[in-house]
LUMMILUM-946079 format. One record per residue (C-alpha): residue in three letters; x, y, z. Coordinates in steps of 0.1 Angstrom, whole numbers, m for minus. Example, Ala and Ser with C-alpha at 12.3 -4.5 7.8 and 13.67 -1.06 7.14 Angstrom:
BEGIN
rest, x, y, z
ALA, 123, m45, 78
SER, 137, m11, 71
This chain:
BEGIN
rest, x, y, z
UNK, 2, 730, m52
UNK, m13, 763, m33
UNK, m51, 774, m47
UNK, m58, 804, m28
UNK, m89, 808, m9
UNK, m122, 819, m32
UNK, m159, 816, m39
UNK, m151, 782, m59
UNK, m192, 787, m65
UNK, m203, 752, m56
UNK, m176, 738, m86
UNK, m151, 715, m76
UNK, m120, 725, m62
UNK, m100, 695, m76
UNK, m121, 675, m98
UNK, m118, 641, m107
UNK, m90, 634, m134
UNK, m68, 663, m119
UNK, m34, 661, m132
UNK, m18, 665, m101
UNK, m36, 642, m77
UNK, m58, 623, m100
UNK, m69, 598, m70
UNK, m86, 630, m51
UNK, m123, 650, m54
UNK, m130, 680, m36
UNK, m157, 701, m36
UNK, m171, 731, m14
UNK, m206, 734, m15
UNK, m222, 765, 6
UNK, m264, 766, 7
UNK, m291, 780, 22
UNK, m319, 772, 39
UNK, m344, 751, 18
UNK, m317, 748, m9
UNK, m302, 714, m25
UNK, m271, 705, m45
UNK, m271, 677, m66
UNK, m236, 651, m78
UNK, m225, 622, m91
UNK, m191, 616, m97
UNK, m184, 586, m119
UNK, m155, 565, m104
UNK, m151, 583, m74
UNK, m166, 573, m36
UNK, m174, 601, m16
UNK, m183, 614, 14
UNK, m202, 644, 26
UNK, m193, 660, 55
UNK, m207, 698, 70
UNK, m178, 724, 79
UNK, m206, 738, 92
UNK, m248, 739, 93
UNK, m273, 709, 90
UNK, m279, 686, 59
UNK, m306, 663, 47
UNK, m280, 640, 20
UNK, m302, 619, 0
UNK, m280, 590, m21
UNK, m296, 571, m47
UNK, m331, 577, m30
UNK, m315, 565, 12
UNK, m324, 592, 27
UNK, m297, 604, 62
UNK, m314, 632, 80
UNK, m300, 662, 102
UNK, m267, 655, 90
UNK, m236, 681, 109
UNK, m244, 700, 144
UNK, m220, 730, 139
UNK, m228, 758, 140
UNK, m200, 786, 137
UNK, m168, 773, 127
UNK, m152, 739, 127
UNK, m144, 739, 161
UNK, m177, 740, 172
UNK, m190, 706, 178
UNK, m183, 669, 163
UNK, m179, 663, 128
UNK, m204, 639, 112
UNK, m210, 624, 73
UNK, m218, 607, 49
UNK, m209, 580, 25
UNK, m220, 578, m10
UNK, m212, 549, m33
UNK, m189, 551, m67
UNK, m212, 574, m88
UNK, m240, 576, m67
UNK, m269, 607, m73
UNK, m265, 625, m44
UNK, m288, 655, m35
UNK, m276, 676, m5
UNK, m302, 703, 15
UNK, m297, 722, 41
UNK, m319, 721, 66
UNK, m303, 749, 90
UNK, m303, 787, 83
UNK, m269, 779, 61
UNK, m242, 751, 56
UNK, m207, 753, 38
UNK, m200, 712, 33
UNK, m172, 696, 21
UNK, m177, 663, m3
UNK, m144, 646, m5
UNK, m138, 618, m33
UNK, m117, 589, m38
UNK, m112, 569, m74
UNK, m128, 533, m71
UNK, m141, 509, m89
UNK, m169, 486, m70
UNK, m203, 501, m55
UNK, m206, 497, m20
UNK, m234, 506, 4
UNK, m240, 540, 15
UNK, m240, 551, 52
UNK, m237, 577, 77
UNK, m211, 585, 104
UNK, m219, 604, 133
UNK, m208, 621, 161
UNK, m205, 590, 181
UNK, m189, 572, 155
UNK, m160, 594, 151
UNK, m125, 580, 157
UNK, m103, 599, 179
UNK, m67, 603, 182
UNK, m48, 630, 201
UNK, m8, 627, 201
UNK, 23, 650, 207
UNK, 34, 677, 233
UNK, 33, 711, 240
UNK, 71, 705, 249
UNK, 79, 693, 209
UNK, 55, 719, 194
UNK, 36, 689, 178
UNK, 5, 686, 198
UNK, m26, 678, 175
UNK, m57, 662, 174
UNK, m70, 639, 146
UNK, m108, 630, 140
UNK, m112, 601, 116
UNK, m150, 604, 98
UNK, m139, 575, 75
UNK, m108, 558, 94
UNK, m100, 527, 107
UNK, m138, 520, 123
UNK, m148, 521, 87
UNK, m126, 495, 71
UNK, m148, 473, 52
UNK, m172, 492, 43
UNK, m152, 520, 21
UNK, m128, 510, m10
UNK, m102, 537, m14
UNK, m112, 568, 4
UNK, m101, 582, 42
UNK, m114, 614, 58
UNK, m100, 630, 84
UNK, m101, 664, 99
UNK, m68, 677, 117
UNK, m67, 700, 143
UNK, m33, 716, 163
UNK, m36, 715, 200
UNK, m28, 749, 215
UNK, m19, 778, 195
UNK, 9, 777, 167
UNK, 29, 740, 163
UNK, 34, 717, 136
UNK, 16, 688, 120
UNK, 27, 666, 99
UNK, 61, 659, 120
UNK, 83, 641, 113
UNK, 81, 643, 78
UNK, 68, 619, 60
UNK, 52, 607, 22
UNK, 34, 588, 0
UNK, 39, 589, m32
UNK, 49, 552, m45
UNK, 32, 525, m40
UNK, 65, 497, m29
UNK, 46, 480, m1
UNK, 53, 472, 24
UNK, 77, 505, 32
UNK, 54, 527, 13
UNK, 15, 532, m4
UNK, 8, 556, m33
UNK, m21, 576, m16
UNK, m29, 615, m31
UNK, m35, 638, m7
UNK, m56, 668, m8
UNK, m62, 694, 27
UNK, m88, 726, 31
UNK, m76, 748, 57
UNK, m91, 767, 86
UNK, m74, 789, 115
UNK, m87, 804, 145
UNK, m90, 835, 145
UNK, m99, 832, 105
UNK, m74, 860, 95
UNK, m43, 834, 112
UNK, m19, 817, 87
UNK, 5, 791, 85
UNK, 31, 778, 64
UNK, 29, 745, 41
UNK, 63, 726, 32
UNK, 70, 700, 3
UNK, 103, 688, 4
UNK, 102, 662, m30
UNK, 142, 649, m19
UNK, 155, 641, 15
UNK, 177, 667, 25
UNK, 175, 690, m4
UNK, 154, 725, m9
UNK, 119, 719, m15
UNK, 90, 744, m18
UNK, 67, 766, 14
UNK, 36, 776, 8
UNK, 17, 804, 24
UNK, m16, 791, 40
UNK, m47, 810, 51
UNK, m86, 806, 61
UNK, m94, 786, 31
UNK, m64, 773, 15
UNK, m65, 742, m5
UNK, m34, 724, m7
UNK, m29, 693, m33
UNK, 2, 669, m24
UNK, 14, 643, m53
UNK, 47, 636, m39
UNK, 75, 645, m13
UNK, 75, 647, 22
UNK, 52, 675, 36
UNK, 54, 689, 76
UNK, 29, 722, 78
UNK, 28, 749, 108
UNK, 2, 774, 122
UNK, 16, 804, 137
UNK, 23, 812, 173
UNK, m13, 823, 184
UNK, m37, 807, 162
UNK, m48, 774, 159
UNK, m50, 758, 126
UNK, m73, 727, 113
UNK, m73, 709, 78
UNK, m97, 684, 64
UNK, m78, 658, 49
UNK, m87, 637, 15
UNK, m62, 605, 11
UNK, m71, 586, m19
UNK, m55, 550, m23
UNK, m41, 535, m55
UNK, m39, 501, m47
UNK, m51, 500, m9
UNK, m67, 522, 19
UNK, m42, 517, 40
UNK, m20, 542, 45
UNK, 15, 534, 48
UNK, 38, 565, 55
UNK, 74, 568, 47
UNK, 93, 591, 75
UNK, 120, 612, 59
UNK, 155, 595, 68
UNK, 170, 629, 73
UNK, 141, 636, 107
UNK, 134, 595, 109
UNK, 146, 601, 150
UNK, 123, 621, 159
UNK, 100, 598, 159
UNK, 110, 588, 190
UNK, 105, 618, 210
UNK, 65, 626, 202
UNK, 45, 610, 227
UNK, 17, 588, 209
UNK, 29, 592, 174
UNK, 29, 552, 166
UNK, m5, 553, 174
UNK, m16, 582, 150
UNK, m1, 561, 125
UNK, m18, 531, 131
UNK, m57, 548, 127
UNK, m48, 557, 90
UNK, m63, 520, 75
């Protein structure tokens, strides 16, 4: 499912209990300076992470100062965050002339402790080729360095390396939990290009080898997966990034299930078994 880019006014994107992706939260929470922002989600984990600006995050009275260190876009600088604990009270000010921050959720059931992630804790994975026009850059926030101290929940942002390319290749889902071939994860992305009026094209093929549905992706697009196999593109001359939500049933794993139909092409991308191994 496609939801448009808009002023979502600080209400959640996808909230929890969404029909389609019930194992995802996502909210978009723009402030300025001197302002807060106050959650809880009951039954979700989250984690709070600035697109852009600088936050104080308070969770259940820990207080994680100077939180993000971009300033105009994505691109500009390291991502940081933070983690807040199933149904934590979580007050978010910005402490920088203005912030747009992301809180992404996962459904869990056990309180953990809360913690930050910054820029030097972020996991880094860069795979592809220029040649297979699947060069991209992945920065876990909560990834594999994580494990342990997270239940459900992954955070990643996604950027294509170069102008125009694919992510996402070769196809691949997650929709059933039949380990060890596959984990049930939802999915949710937020996308950004570079220049901001640049676009892209978002597939969801729900069968091997039979039509499925595109969606039209611009500055701001939110994009909910449930099921089927789902490669997206930027086009040629702008570079694309999404912030990525995976939300586990039974695991945090992620165990991806490559479309037979494309299943060879994971030998030609350079690095591409090594991408796959920083989803846990």
């Amino acid at each position: 499912m496609h939801i448009p880019p808009h002023d979502n006014q600080n209400k959640p994107i996808v909230d929890a209990d969404n029909a389609l992706v019930p194992l995802n939260y996502f909210n978009i929470v723009k402030l300025k300076r001197g302002e807060s922002f106050d959650y809880s989600v009951p039954g979700f984990e989250t984690c709070v992470v600035p697109a852009t600006g600088t936050v104080d995050v308070d969770v259940d009275g820990a207080v994680f100062e100077r939180v993000g260190n971009r300033g105009t876009d994505v691109w500009d600088g390291e991502p940081e965050g933070v983690y807040a604990p199933v149904g934590a009270k979580v007050r978010i000010t910005c402490v920088s002339d203005a912030t747009e921050t992301f809180i992404a959720g996962a459904r869990y059931d056990e309180v953990l402790e809360p913690f930050d992630v910054r820029a030097g804790d972020i996991d880094l994975v860069q795979y592809g080729s220029d040649d297979t026009k699947t060069h991209r850059k992945i920065k876990h926030i909560l990834g594999q360095k994580q494990a342990g101290r997270v239940g459900r929940l992954l955070v990643s942002e996604l950027f294509t390396v170069g102008a125009g390319g694919w992510s996402g290749f070769p196809s691949h889902k997650h929709d059933t939990d039949r380990l060890p071939d596959e984990s049930r994860h939802d999915e949710t992305y937020n996308f950004r290009f570079r220049p901001n009026y640049g676009s892209g094209l978002q597939m969801l093929q729900r069968v091997d080898n039979e039509p499925g549905d595109a969606y039209h992706i611009m500055d701001g697009s939110t994009i909910c997966i449930d099921k089927g196999y789902h490669p997206c593109a930027a086009l040629p001359g702008y570079e694309m990034y999404y912030f990525t939500i995976l939300g586990g049933l039974s695991q945090r794993s992620l165990k991806q299930y490559f479309q037979p139909t494309h299943a060879e092409q994971l030998h030609t991308i350079p690095g591409i078994m090594d991408m796959v191994a920083k989803f846990k």
